[in-house]
LOVEX-743673 format. One line per 4 residues: number of its first residue (from 1); their letters; for each residue x, y, z negated of N, C-alpha, C. Coordinates in steps of 0.2 Angstrom, whole numbers. Layout:
<recs>
NUM) A) X,Y,Z,X,Y,Z,X,Y,Z; ...
</recs>
This chain:
<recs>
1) XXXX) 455,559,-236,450,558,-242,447,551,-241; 446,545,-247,444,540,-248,439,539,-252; 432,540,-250,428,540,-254,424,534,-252; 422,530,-257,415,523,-255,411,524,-255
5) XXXX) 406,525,-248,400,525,-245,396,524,-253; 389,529,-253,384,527,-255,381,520,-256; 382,519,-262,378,509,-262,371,509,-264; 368,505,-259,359,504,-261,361,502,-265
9) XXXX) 352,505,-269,349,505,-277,348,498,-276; 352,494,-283,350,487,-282,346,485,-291; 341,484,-290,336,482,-296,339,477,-302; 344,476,-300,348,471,-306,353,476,-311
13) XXXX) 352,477,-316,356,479,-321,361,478,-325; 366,479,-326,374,477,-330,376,478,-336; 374,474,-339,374,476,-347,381,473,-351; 385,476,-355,391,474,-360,386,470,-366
17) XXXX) 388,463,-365,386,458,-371,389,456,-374; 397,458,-374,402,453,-379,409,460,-376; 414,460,-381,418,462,-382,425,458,-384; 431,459,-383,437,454,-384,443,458,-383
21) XXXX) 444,460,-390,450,465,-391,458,462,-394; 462,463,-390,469,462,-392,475,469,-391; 477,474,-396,481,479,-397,485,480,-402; 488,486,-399,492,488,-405,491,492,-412
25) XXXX) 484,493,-411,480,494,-420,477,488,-421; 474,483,-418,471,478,-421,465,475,-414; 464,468,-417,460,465,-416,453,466,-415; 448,463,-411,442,465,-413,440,468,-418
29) XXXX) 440,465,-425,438,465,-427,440,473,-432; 446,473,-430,448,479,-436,450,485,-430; 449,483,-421,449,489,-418,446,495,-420; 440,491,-421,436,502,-420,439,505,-426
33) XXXX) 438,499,-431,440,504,-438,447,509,-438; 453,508,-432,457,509,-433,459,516,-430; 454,513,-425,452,521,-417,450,527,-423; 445,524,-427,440,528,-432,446,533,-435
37) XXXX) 450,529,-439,455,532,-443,461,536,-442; 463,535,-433,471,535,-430,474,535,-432; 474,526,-436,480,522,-435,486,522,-429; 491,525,-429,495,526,-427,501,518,-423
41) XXXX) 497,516,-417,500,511,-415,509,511,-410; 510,516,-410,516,516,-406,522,515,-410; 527,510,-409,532,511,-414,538,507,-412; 543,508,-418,551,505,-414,549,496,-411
45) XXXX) 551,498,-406,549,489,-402,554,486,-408; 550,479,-409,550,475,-414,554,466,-410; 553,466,-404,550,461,-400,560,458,-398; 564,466,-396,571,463,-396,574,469,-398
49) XXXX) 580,468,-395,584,476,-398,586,479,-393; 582,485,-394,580,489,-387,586,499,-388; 591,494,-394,596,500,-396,600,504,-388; 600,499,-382,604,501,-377,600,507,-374
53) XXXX) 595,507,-373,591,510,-371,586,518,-372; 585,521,-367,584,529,-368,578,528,-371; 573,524,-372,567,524,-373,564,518,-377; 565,519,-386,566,513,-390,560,512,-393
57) XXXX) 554,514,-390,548,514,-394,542,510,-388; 538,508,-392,531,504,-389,525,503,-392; 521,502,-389,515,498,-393,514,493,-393; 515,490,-396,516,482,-398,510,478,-403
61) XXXX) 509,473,-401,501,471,-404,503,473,-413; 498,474,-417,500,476,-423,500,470,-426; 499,464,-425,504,459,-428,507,455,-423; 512,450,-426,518,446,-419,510,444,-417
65) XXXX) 512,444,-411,507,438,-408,510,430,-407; 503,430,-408,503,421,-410,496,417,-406; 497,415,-399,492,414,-395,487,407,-399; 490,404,-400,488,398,-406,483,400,-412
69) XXXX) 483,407,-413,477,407,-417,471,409,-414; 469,412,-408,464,414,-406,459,407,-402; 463,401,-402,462,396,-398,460,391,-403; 454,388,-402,451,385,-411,457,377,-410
73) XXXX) 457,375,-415,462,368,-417,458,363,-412; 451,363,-412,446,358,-410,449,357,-402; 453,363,-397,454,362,-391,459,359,-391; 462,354,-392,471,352,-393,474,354,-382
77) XXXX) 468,351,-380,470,351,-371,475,361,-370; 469,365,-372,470,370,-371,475,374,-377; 476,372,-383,482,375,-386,489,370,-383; 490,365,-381,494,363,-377,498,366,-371
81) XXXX) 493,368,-368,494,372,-362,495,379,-362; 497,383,-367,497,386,-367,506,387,-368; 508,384,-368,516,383,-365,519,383,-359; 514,385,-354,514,386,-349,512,393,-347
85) XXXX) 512,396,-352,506,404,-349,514,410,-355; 515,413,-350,520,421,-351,515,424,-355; 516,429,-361,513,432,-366,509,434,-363; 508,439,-357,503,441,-352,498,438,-352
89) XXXX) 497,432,-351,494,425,-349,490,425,-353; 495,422,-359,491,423,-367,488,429,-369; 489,431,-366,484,437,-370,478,438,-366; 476,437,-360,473,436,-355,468,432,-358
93) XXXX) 468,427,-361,467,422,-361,464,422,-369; 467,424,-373,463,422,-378,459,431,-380; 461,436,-376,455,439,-376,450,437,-372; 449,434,-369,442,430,-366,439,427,-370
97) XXXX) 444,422,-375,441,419,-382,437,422,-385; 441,426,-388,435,432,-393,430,437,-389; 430,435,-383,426,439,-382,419,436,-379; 422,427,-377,413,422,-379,413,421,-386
101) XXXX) 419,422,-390,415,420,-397,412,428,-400; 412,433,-395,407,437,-400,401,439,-397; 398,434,-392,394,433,-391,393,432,-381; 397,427,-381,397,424,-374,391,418,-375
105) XXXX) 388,415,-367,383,412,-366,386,404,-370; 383,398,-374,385,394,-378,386,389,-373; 391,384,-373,394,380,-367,387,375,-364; 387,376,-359,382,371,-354,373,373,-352
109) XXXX) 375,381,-357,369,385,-354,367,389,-349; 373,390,-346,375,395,-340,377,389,-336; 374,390,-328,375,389,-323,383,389,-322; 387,385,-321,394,387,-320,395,393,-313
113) XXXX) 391,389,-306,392,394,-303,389,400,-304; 386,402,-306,385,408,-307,387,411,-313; 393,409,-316,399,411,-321,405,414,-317; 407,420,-318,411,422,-314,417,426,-318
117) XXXX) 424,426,-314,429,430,-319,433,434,-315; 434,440,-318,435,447,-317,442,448,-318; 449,450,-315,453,450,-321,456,455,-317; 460,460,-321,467,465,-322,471,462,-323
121) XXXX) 476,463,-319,485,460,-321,490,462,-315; 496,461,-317,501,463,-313,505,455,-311; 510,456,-308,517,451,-310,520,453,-314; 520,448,-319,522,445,-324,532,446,-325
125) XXXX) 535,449,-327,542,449,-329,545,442,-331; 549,437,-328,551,431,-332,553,433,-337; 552,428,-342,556,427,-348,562,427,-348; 570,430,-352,574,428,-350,578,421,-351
129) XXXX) 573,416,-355,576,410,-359,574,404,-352; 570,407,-346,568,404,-343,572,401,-335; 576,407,-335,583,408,-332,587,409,-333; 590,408,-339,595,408,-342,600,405,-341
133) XXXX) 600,399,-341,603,391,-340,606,394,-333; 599,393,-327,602,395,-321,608,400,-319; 606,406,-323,610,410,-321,617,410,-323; 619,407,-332,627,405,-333,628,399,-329
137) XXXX) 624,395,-327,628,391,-321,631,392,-316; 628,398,-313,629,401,-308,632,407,-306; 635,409,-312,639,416,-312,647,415,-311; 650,418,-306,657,417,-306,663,421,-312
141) XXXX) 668,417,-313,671,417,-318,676,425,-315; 678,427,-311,679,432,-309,677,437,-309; 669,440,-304,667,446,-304,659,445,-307; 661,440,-311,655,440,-315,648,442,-312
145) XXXX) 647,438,-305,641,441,-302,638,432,-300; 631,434,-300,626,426,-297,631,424,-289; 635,419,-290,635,416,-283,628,412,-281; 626,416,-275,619,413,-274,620,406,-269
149) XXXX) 624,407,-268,626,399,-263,623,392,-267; 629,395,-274,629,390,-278,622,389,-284; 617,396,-283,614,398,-286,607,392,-283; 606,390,-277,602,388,-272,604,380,-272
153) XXXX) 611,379,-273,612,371,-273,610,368,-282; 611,372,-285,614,368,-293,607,373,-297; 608,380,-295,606,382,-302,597,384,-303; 594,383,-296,587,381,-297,584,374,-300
157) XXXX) 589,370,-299,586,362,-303,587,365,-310; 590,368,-313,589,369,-319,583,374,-322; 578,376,-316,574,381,-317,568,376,-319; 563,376,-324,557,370,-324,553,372,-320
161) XXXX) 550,366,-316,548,368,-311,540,373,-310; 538,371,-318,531,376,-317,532,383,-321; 538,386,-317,543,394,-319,537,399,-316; 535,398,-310,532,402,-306,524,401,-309
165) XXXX) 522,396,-310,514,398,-313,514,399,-319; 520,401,-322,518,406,-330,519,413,-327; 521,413,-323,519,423,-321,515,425,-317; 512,421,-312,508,423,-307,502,429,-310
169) XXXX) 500,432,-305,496,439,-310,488,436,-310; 488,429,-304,480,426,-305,480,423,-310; 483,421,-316,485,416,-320,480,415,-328; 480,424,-327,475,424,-333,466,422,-332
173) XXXX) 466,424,-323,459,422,-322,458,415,-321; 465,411,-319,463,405,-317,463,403,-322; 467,403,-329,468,397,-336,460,400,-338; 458,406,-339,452,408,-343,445,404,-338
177) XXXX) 446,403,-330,441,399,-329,439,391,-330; 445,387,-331,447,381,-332,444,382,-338; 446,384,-344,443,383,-352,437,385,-352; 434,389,-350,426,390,-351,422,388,-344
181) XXXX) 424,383,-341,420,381,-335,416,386,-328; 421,393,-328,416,399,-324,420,394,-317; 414,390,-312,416,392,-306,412,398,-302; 410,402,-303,409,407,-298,412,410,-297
185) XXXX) 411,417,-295,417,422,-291,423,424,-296; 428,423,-294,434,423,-296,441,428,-293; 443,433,-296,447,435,-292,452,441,-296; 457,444,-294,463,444,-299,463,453,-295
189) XXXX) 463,460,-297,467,465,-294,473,467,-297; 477,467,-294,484,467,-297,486,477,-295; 482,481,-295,483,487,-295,486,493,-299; 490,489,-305,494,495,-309,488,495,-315
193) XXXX) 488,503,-315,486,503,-322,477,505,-320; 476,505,-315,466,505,-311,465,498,-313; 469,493,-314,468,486,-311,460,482,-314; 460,485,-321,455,480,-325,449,486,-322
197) XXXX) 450,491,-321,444,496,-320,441,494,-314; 447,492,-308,442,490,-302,442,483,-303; 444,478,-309,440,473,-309,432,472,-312; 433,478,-316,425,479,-317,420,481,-312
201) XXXX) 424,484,-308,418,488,-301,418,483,-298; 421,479,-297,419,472,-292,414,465,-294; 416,467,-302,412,461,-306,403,464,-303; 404,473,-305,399,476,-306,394,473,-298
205) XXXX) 399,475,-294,395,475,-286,392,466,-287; 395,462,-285,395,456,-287,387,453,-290; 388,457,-296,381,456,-301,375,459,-297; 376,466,-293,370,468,-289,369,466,-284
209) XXXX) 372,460,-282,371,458,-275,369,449,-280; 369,450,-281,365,445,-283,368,437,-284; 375,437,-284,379,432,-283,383,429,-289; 380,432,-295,380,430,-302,379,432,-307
213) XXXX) 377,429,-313,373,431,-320,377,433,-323; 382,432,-326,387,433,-329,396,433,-327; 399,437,-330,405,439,-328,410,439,-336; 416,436,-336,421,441,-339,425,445,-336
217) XXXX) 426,450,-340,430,453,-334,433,458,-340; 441,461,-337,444,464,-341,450,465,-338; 456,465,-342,462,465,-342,469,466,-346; 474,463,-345,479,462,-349,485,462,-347
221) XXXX) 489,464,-348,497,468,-348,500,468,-354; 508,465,-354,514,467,-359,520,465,-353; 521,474,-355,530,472,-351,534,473,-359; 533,472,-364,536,470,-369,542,464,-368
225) XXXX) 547,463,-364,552,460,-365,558,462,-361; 564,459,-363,570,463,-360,568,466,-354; 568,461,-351,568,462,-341,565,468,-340; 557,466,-343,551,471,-339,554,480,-343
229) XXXX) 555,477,-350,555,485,-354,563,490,-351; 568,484,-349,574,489,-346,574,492,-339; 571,487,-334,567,489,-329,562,497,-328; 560,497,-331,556,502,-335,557,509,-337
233) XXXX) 564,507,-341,565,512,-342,570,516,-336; 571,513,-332,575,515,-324,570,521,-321; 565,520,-324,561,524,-317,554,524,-322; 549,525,-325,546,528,-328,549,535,-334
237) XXXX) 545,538,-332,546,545,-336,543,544,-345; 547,538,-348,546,538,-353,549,544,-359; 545,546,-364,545,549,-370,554,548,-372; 557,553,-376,563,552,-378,563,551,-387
241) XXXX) 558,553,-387,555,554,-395,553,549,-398; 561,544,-400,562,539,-403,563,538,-409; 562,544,-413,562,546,-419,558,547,-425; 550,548,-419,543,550,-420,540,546,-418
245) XXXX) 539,540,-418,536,538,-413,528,536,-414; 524,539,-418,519,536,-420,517,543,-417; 520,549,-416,517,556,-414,520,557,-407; 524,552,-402,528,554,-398,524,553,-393
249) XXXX) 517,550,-388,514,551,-384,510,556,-385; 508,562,-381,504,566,-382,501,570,-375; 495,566,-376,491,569,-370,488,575,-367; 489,578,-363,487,587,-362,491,592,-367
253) XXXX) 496,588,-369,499,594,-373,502,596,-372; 505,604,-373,510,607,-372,515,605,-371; 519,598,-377,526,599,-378,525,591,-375; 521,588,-371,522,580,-369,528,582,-365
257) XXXX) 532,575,-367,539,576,-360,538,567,-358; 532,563,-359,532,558,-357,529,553,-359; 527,543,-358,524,541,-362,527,534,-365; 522,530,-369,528,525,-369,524,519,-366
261) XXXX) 528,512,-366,524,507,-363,521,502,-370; 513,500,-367,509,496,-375,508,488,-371; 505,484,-375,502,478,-370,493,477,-375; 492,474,-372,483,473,-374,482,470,-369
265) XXXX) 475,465,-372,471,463,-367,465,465,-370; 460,466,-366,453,469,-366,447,466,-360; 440,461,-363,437,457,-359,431,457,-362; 425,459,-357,420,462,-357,415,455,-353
269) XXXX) 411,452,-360,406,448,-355,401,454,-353; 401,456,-345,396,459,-340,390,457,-339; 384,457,-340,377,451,-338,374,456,-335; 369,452,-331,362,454,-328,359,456,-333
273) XXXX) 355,461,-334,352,463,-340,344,458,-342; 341,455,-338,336,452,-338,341,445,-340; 346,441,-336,348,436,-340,349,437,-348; 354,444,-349,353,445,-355,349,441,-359
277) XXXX) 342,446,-359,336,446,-362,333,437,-361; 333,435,-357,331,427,-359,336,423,-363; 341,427,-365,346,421,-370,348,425,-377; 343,431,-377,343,432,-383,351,437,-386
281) XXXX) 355,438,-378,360,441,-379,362,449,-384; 364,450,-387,367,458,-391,366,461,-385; 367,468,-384,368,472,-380,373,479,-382; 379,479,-379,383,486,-382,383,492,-378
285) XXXX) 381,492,-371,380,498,-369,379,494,-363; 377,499,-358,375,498,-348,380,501,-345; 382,497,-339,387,499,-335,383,502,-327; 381,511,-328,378,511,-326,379,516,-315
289) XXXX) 387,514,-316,389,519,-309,397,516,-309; 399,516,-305,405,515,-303,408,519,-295; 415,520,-295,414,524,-288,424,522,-290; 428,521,-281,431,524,-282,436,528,-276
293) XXXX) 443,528,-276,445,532,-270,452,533,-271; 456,536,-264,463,536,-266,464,543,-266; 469,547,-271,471,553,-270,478,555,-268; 481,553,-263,488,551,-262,491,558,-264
297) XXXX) 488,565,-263,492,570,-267,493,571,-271; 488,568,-277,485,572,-284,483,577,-283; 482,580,-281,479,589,-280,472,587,-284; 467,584,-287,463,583,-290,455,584,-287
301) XXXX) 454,586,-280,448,588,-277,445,581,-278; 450,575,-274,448,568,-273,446,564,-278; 448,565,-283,448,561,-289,441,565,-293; 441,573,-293,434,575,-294,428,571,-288
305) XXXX) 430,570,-283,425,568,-278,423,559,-282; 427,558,-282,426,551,-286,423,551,-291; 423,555,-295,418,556,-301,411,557,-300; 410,562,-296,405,565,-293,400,556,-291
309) XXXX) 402,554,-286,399,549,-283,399,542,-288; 403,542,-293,400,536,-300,392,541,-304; 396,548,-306,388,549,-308,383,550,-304; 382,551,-297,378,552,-293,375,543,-291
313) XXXX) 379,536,-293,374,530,-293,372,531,-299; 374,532,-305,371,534,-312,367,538,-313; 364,542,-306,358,546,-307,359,552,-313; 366,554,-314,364,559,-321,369,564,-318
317) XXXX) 369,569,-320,373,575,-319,381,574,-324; 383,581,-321,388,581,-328,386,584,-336; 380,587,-336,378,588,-342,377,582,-347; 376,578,-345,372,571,-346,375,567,-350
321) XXXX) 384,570,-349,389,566,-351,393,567,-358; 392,564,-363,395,564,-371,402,567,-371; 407,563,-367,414,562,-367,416,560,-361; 421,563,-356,423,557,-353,431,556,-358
325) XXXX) 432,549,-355,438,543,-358,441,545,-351; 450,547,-354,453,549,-351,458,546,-349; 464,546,-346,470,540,-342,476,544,-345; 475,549,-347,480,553,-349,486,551,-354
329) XXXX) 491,550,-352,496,549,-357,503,551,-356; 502,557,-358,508,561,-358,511,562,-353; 512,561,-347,514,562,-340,517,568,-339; 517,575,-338,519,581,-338,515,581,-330
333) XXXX) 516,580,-324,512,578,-319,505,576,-319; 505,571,-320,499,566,-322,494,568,-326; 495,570,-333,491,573,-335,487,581,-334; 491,585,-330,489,591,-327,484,588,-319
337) XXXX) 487,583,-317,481,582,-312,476,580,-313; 474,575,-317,470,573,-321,464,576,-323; 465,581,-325,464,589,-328,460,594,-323; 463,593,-319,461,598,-316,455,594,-310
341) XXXX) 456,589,-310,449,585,-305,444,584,-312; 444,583,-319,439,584,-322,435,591,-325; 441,598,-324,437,603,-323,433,605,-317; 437,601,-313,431,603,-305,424,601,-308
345) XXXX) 423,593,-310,417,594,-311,414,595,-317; 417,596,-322,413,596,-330,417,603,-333; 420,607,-331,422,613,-332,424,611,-341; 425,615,-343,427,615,-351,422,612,-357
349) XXXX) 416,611,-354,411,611,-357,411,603,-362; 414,599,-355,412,590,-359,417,589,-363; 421,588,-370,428,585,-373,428,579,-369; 434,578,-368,438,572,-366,442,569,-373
353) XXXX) 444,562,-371,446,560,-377,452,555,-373; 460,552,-374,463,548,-373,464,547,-379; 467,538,-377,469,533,-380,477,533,-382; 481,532,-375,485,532,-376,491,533,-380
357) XXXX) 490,538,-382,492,543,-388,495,537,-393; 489,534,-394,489,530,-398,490,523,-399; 491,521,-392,490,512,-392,496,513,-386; 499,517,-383,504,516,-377,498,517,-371
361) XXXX) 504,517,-365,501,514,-358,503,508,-358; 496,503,-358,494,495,-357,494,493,-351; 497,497,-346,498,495,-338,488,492,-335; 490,487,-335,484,484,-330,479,482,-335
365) XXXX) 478,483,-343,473,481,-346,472,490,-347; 474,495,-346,472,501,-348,465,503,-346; 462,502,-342,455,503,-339,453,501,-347; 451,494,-347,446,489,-349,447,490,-358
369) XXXX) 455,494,-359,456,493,-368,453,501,-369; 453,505,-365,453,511,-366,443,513,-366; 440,508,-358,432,510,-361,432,506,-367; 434,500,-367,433,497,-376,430,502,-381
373) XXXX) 433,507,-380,433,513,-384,426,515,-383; 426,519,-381,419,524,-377,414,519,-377; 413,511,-376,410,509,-377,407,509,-384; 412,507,-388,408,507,-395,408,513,-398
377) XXXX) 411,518,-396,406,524,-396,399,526,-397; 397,523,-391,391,525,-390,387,519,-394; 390,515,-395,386,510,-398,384,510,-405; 391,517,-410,391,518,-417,390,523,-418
381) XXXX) 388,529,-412,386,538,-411,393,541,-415; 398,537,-415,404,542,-415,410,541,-411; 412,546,-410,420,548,-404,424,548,-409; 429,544,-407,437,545,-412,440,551,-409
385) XXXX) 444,555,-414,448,561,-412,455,558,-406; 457,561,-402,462,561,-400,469,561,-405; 473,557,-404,479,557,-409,483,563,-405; 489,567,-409,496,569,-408,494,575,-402
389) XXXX) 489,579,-402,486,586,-398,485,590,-402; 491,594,-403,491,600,-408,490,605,-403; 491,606,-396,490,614,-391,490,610,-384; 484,612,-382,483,610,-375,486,614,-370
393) XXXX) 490,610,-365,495,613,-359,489,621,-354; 495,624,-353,492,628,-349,488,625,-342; 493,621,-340,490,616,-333,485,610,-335; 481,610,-339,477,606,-342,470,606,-344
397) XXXX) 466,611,-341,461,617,-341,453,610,-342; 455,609,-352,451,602,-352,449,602,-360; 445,601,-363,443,602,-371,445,596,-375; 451,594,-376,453,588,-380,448,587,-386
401) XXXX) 447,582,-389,444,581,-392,449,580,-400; 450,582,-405,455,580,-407,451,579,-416; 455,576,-420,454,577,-426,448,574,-433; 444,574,-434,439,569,-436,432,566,-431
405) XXXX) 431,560,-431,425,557,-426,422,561,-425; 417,563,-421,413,568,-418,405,564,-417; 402,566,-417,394,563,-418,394,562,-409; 392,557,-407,389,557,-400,382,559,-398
409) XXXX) 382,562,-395,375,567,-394,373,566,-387; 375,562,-382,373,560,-377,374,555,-374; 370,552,-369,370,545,-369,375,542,-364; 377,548,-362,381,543,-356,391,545,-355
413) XXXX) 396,541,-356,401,542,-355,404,541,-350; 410,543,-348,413,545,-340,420,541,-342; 422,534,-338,431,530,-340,435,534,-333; 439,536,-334,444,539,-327,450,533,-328
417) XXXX) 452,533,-323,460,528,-322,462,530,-316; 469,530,-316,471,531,-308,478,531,-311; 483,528,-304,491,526,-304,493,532,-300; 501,532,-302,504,538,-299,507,536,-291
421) XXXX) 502,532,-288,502,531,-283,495,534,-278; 490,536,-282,484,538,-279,477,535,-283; 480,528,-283,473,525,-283,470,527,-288; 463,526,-290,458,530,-294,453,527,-293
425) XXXX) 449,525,-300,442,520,-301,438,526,-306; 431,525,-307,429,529,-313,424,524,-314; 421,524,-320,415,519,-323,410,524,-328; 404,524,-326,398,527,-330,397,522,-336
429) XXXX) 397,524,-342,393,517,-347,389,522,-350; 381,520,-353,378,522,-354,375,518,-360; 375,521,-366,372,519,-372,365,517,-370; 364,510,-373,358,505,-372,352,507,-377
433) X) 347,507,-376,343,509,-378,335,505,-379
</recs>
């Protein structure tokens, strides 16, 4: 069992001041409305032709992405450079944009050093245009295989040489500090689909120790291309329901047989609550416990334990709790474990709600696109229904939330995440008041 000691009460407080959404129902701007509605973002990948494949459906941003529009014209340096940064990257990057332009601190007001960036990410899948050249140089006319001899003498010069810093998984935090001048604390978790969630519990610790005002922090993932999406389909227990694909993710349901892969980026300016308040910042909710731990069985005692110790810095019970925001996305496995470490602590009593249903699994922005949600919940006192949950699994002893918004009746909501490898973060956010 891995549980994180007890953290002294620290008197500085963690407020969300700014929001910066990139998915597959939309933009900031038109996300909630769309959560509101369920808009149905999962659909035939659009991106290449994924006809060879057992699993032909995604969540894909709901318009082509085009990184160039979220970066204003006035940057020429930084739309420039951005021909160096993997769609990953971009995405990474220009949800940080919309997320000072919707109300980050104005340039040269903030302390650099004590500007700080928080980021989710993986390794980045090359493009195939990137290796391409290399590889038909290199492939022999016979057994149509890379001679790597010839691979190492001839076909790396044809590789550009800044290949490697368009995928690096720090690459989102490094471009996103360069353009808004954060040098404080800096650092990248590359842990699956926990990633942005335990980027936010470090941002969080960080802010309580006193060692910065501000933060972005979030995260961004698309295996949306050949390589990443074939690879994937090798070894994730993806959905077959290529048919349906707007109904084909279905979390705690009887008939899930699996889920599909989405991409987003999702970036939260974090603050001091007192810095806040001297610049006159919005405020959308308080980020008020964090905890995490590993469950290497699933069995769910540990991941209940993890909960327990997020509400327990949050000083609240489980009665306390509106909704929690669920990781659940179709799994057959995963979603039954899931399940059953949130009825150890909240029994049937508190509805849960997942996203994924409806946006895909976002790999390493999942944490951060998924509280998006819950966040602005509490911020507009209504919960979106769960999409594509007609009958809850017998292994899943949990009150989905389904069907028309629901009024929010309590102040505080519960993020779970956790990989099919154990690991597990949970985040308290607690409507501002």
């Amino acid at each position: 069992m891995s549980l994180q000691p007890d953290m002294p009460a620290s008197p500085r407080r963690a407020v969300f001041t700014s929001l910066g959404v990139i998915s597959p129902v939309g933009d900031t701007p038109t996300f909630w409305a769309n959560l509101l509605a369920g808009t149905p973002g999962v659909r035939a990948v659009r991106a290449f032709d994924p006809s060879a494949l057992p699993c032909r459906i995604a969540g894909e941003t709901l318009e082509p992405f085009d990184a160039k529009k979220y970066i204003p014209s006035s940057n020429k340096d930084g739309r420039k450079s951005l021909k160096n940064m993997a769609k990953t990257v971009q995405l990474g990057l220009c949800g940080a944009q919309l997320a000072m332009d919707d109300g980050g601190p104005a340039k040269g007001t903030i302390d650099p050093f004590r500007f700080g960036i928080e980021f989710g990410c993986v390794m980045v899948a090359s493009e195939l245009e990137d290796l391409s050249a290399a590889a038909k140089h290199t492939i022999t006319a016979d057994s149509r295989k890379i001679d790597m001899a010839k691979w190492g003498h001839e076909g790396v010069e044809k590789i550009t040489p800044l290949w490697m810093l368009k995928y690096l998984p720090n690459m989102p935090a490094c471009h996103t500090s360069i353009f808004f001048d954060s040098q404080g604390p800096n650092n990248t978790i590359t842990a699956g689909d926990v990633a942005s969630t335990l980027a936010l519990g470090e941002a969080f610790r960080l802010l309580q120790r006193d060692a910065a005002d501000y933060f972005l922090v979030g995260g961004c993932d698309s295996k949306i291309n050949p390589l990443s999406f074939t690879r994937n389909n090798l070894f994730v227990p993806f959905t077959r329901n290529n048919d349906h694909p707007a109904t084909a993710v279905r979390p705690f349901d009887k008939d899930r047989d699996g889920t599909a892969l989405g991409e987003a980026a999702a970036l939260f300016g974090l603050e001091d609550l007192e810095h806040a308040k001297k610049r006159g910042a919005k405020v959308y909710a308080e980020l008020a416990g964090f905890a995490s731990g590993f469950d290497r069985g699933r069995k769910g005692p540990i991941l209940a334990g993890v909960i327990r110790n997020a509400l327990k810095e949050a000083g609240i019970t489980p009665a306390d709790v509106d909704h929690v925001n669920t990781s659940a996305g179709g799994l057959p496995e995963l979603d039954a474990f899931e399940a059953r470490a949130i009825h150890e602590v909240f029994g049937t009593v508190t509805p849960v709600y997942a996203l994924k249903g409806q946006i895909g699994n976002t790999g390493a922005a999942s944490g951060a696109i998924e509280l998006a949600a819950s966040i602005l919940a509490l911020k507009h006192g209504q919960l979106p229904g769960t999409v594509n949950h007609a009958a809850t699994s017998a292994d899943c002893p949990v009150t989905v939330h389904v069907g028309e918004p629901r009024p929010v009746t309590k102040p505080y909501a519960v993020k779970i995440n956790y990989t099919d490898l154990g690991q597990c973060a949970v985040a308290v956010v607690k409507k501002f008041e």
